[in-house]
C-alpha positions as CSV (number, residue, x, y, z in Angstrom):
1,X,0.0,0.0,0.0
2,X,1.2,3.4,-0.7
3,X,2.5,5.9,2.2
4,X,0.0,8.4,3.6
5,X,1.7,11.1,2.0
6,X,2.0,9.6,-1.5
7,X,-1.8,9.3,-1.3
8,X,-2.5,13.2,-0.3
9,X,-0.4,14.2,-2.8
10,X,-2.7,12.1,-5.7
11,X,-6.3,13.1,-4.1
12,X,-4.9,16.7,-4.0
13,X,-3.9,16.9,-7.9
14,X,-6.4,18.0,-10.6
15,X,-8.5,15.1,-12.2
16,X,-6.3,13.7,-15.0
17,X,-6.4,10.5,-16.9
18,X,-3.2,9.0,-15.2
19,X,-4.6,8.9,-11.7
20,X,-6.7,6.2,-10.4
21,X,-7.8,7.8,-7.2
22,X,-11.7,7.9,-7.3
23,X,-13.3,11.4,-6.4
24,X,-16.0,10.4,-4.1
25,X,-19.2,12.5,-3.5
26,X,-22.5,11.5,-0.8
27,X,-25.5,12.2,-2.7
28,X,-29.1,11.2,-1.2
29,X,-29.2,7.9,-0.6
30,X,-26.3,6.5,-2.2
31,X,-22.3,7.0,-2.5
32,X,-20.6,7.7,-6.0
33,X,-17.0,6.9,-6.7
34,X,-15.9,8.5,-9.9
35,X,-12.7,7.2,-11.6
36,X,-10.8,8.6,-14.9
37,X,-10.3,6.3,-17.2
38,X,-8.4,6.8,-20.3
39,X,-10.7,5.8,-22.9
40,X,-14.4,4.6,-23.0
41,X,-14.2,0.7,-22.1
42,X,-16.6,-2.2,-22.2
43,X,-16.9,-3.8,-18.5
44,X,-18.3,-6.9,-16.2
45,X,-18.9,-6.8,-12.6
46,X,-19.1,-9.2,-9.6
47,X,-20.0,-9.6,-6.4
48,X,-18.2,-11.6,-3.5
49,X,-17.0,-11.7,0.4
50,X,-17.6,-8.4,0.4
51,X,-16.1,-7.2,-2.7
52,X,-17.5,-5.5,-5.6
53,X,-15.7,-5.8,-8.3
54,X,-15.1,-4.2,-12.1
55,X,-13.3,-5.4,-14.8
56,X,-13.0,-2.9,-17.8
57,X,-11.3,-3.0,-20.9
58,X,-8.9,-1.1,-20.1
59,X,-5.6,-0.1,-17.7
60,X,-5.3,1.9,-14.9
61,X,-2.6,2.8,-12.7
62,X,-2.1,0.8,-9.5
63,X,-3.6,2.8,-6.5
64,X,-5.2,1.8,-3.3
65,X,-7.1,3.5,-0.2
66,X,-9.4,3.4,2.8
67,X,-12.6,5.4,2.8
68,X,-15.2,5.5,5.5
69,X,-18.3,7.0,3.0
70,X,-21.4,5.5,3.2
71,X,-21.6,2.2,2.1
72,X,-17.7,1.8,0.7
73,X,-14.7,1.2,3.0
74,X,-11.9,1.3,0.6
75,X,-10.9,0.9,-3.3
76,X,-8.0,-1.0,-4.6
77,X,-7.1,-0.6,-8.8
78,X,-4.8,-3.2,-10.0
79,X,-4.3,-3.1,-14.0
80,X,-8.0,-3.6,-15.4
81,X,-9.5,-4.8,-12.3
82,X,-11.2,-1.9,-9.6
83,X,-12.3,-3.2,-6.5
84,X,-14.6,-2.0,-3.6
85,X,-15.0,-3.0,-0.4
86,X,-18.6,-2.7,0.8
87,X,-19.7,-2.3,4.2
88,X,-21.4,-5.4,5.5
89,X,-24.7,-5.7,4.2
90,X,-23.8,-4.1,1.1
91,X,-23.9,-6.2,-2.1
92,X,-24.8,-4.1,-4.9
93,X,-24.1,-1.4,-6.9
94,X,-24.7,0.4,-10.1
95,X,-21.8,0.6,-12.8
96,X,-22.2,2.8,-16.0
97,X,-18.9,4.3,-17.8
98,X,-19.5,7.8,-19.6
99,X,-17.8,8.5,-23.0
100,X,-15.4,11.8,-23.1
101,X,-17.5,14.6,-24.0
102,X,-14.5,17.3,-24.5
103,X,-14.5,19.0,-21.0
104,X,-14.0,15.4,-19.2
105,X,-12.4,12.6,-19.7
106,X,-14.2,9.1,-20.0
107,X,-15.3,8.4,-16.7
108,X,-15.9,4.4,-14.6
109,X,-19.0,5.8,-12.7
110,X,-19.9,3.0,-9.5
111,X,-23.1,4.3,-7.5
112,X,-22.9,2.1,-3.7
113,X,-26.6,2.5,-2.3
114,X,-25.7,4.4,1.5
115,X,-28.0,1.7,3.4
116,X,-27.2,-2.0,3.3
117,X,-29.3,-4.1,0.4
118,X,-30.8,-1.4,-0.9
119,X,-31.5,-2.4,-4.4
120,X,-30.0,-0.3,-6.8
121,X,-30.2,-1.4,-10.3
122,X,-27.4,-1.8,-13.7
123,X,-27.2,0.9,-16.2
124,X,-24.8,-0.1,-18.9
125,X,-23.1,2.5,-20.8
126,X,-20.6,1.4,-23.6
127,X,-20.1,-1.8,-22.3
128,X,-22.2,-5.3,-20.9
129,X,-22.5,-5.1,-17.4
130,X,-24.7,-6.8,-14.3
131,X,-25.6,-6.7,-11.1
132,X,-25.0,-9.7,-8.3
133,X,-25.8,-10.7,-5.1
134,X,-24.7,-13.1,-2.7
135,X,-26.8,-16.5,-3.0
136,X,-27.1,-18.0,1.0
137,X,-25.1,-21.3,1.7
138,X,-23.3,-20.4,-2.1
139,X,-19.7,-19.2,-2.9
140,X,-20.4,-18.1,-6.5
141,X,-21.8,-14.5,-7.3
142,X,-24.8,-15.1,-9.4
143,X,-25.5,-12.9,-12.1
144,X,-28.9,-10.9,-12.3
145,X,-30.0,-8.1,-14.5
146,X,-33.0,-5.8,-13.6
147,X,-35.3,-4.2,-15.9
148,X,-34.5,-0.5,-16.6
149,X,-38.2,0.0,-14.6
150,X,-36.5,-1.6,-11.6
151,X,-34.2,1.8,-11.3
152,X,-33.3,3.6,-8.4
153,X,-34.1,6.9,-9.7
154,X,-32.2,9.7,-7.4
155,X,-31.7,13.8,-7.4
156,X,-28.8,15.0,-6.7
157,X,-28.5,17.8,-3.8
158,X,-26.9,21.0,-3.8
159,X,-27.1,24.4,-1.2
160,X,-26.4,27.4,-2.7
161,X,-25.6,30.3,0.0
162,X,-26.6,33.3,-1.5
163,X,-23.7,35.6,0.7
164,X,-24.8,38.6,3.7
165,X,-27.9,39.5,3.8
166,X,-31.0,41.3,6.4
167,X,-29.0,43.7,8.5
168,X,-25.5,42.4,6.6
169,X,-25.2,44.3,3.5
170,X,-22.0,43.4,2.3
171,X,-20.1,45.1,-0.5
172,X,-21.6,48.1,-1.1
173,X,-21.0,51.0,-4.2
174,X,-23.0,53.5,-6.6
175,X,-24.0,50.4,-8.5
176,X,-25.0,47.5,-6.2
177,X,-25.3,46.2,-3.0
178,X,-24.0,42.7,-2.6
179,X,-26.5,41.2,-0.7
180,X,-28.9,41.8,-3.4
181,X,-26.8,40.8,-6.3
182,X,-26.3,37.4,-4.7
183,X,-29.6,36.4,-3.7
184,X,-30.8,37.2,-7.5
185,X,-28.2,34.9,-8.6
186,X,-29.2,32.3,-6.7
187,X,-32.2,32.6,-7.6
188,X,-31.8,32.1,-10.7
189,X,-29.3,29.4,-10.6
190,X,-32.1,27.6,-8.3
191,X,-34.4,27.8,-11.3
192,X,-31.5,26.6,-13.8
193,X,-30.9,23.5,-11.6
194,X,-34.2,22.4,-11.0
195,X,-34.9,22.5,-14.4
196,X,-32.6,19.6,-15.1
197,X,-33.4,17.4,-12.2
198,X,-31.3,18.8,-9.6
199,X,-32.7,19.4,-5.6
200,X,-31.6,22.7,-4.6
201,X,-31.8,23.9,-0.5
202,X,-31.3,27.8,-0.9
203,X,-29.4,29.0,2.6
204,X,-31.8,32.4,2.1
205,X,-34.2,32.7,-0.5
206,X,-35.1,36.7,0.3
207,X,-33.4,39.9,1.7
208,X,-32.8,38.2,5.7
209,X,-30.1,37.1,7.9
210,X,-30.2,33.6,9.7
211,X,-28.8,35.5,13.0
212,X,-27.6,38.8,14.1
213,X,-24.9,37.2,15.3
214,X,-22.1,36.7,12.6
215,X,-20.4,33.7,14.4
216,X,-24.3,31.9,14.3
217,X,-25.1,33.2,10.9
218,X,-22.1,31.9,9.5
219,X,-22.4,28.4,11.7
220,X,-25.7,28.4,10.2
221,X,-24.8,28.5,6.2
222,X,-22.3,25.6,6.7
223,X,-24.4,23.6,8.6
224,X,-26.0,23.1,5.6
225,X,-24.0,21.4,3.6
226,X,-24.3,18.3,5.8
227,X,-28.6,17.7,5.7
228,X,-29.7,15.1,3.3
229,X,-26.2,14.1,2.0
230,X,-25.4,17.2,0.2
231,X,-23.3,16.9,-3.2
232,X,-22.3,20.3,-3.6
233,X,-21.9,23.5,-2.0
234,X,-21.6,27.3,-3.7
235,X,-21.3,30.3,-1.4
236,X,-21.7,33.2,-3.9
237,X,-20.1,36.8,-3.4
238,X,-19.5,39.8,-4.9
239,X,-15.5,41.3,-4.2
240,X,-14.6,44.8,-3.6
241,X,-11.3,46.7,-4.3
242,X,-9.7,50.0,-5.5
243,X,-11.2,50.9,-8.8
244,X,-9.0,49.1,-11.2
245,X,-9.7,46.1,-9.4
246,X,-11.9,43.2,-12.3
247,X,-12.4,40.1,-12.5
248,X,-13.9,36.5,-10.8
249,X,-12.4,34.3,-8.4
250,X,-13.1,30.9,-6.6
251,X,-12.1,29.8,-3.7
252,X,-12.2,26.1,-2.2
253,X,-11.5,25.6,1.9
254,X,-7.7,25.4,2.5
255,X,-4.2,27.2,3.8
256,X,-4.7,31.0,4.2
257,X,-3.2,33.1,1.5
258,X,-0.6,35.2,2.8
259,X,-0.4,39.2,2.7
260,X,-3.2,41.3,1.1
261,X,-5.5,38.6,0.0
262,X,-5.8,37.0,3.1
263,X,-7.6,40.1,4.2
264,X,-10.8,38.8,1.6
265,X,-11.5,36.0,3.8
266,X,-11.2,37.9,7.2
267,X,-13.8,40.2,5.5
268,X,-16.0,37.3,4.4
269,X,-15.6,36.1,8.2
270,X,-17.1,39.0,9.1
271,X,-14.2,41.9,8.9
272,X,-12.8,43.3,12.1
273,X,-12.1,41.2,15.1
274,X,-15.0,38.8,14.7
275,X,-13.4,38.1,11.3
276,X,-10.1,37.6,12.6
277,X,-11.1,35.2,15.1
278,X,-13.2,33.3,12.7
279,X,-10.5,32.8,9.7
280,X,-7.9,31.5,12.8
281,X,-10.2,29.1,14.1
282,X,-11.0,27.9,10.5
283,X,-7.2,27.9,9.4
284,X,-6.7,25.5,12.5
285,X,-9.2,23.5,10.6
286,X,-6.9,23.4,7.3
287,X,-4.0,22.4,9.6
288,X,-6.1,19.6,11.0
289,X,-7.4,17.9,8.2
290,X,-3.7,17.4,6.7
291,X,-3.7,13.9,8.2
292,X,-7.4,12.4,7.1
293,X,-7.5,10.8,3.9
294,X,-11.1,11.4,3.4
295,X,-11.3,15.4,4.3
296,X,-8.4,15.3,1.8
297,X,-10.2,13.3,-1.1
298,X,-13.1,15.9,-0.6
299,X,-11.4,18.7,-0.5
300,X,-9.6,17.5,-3.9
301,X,-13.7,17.4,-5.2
302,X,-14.0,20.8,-4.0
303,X,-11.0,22.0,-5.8
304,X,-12.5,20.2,-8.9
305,X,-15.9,21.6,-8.8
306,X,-14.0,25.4,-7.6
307,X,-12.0,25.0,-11.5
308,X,-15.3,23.7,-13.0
309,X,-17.4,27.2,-12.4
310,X,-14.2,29.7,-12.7
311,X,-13.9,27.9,-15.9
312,X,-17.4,28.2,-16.9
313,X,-17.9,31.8,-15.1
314,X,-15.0,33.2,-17.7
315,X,-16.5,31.6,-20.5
316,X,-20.7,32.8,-19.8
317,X,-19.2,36.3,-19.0
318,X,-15.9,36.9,-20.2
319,X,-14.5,38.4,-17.3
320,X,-10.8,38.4,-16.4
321,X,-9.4,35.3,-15.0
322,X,-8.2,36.0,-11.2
323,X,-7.9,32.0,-10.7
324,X,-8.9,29.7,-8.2
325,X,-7.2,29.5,-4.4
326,X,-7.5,28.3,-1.4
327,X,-8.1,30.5,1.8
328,X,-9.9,29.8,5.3
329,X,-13.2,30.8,5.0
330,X,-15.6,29.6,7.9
331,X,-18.6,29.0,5.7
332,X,-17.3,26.3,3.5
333,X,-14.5,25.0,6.5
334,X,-16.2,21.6,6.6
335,X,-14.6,19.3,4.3
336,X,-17.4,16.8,4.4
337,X,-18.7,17.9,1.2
338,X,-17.6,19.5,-1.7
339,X,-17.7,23.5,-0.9
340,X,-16.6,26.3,-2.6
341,X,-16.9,30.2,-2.2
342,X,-16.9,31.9,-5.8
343,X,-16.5,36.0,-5.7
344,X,-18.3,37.0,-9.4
345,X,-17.1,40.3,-9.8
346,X,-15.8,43.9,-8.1
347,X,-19.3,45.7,-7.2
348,X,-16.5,48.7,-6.9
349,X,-15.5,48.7,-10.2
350,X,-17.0,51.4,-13.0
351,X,-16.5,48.6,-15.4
352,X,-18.1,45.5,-13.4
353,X,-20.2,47.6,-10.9
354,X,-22.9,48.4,-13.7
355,X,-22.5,44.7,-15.2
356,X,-23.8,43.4,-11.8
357,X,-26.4,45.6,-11.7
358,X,-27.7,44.2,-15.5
359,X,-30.3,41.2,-15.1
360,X,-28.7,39.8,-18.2
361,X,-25.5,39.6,-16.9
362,X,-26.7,38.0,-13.4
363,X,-28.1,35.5,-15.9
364,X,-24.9,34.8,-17.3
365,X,-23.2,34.1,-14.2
366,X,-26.2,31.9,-12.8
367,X,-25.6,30.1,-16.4
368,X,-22.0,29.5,-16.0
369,X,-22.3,28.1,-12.5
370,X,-25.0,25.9,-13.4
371,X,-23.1,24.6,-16.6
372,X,-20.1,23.2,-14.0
373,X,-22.5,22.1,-11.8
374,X,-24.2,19.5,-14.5
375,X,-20.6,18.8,-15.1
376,X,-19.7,18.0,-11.7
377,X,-22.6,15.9,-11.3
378,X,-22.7,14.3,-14.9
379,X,-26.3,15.8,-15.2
380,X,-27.1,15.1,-18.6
């Protein structure tokens, strides 16, 4: 088995074709494991002891972990063979691989139901596949393949935290006021999502604060992203700087950045001494998850999904690029899920100010978040 360290280092790189290391999301009522594979491949599965496995026509690098999400309690990939190991009482799972489709790779998808024997039923994608269970008193998987009516139909979940709000204003300028420019966007990225099947949980869904007490308000919004097996969490914003300041930026929970721009997420924190105490208790909380495996394998999905909508935010609105970091803010500190923080524009700015302020342009932005979303969640 590879060193701890080894392992960090391959959850924490971007999603490539050469690593094997699933990305693993909790969605309602079942666990996904998503691995890269370097071309579409036909596959078989099987069932036995306690080990699901895949064969797929095709190699991957040699990798192996432990995982403690719902249903799975490790992975091992050796050549063309990916195992699971299933929590006891677990003996099914669905298996589909996804062709490339130019912004990802081809993708093994493996669906592990979150309670024990919970049917969930074979989709085969590119390749034959089946189902199996375990047969009392008999050694041998048997084979059995359900009926596409026999699917386990399920939504995926995602909060989106529209940022301030009630007596918390924000950013303000001449052009907007960021509390209302985030809500709006929300709004209509709700709408976007729930047009193609995805559950949305809005953390505010009009012009209120969940306490009038920052440290609350902010325990509040993250709390969140851990009812009903969340899959993804965005925490929208709008930045503010000297007048020359453009641009977007996204952030996923990690080390603080040093000098000036560590200042963005004490102000997000809640500025003055509040937000200093806040961004030091949640940096003790990047320093702590160093040495989990499985707050590091989300966090690498949260760095994912943070590239997927700076990516597709450039590309809806053509803003300038001002990349994707890590930094300590409280509201998306808990790894459990994958969380992000995304800053669309400078309300300050004469150039993005009045852009913010333009319906059509909050529609943009809504669009290009929603686009990574469906991405992230291979929502066709």
């Amino acid at each position: 088995m590879k060193s701890i360290s080894a392992f960090l280092i391959s959850v924490l790189g971007l999603a490539s074709v050469a690593l094997s290391a699933p990305r693993v999301g909790e969605h309602d009522g079942f666990t996904r494991l998503v691995f890269n594979l370097p071309k579409s491949a036909p596959f078989s599965t099987a069932f036995q002891a306690g080990k699901f496995t895949v064969k797929l026509g095709t190699t991957l690098k040699t990798e192996q972990g432990q995982l403690s999400a719902a249903g799975v309690t490790g992975y091992r990939v050796a050549g063309s063979t990916v195992t699971l190991g299933l929590a006891p009482g677990h003996t099914r799972a669905k298996v589909s691989v996804l062709k490339a489709d130019g912004k990802q790779p081809a993708r093994l998808v493996i669906d592990v139901p979150s309670s024990p024997d919970s049917p969930v039923a074979n989709k085969t994608v590119a390749g034959k596949t089946t189902s199996s269970r375990r047969v009392l008193g008999q050694r041998t998987p048997v084979a059995v393949t359900r009926p596409a009516s026999t699917r386990t139909l399920t939504r995926p979940k995602v909060v989106i935290d529209a940022g301030h709000g009630g007596i918390d204003p924000g950013m303000t300028s001449r052009w907007v006021m960021e509390k209302d420019v985030t809500l709006d966007v929300a709004l209509r990225l709700r709408e976007l999502l729930q047009a193609r099947g995805v559950e949305v949980r809005l953390v505010r869904s009009s012009d209120r604060h969940l306490s009038s007490d920052k440290v609350t308000d902010l325990n509040a919004r993250s709390s969140m992203a851990e009812l009903g097996e969340v899959a993804a969490y965005i925490s929208i914003h709008v930045n503010a700087g000297n007048p020359n300041a453009q641009g977007i930026e996204t952030y996923y929970f990690g080390k603080p950045l040093g000098g000036a721009s560590r200042s963005l997420a004490v102000l997000e924190n809640g500025g003055g001494d509040v937000g200093l105490a806040l961004t030091k208790r949640a940096a003790n909380v990047a320093e702590n998850v160093i040495g989990d495996i499985l707050a590091q394998a989300k966090l690498s999905f949260s760095q994912q999904l943070a590239q997927k909508v700076q990516y597709n935010l450039l590309a809806a609105t053509g803003a300038q690029n001002r990349g994707v970091h890590t930094d300590a803010f409280y509201v998306i500190r808990n790894p459990k899920t994958a969380a992000i923080l995304t800053e669309i524009g400078f309300g300050s700015s004469p150039v993005e100010g009045p852009k913010l302020a333009d319906p059509n342009y909050r529609q943009k932005i809504a669009s290009g978040i929603a686009q990574a979303l469906f991405s992230f969640l291979n929502v066709k």
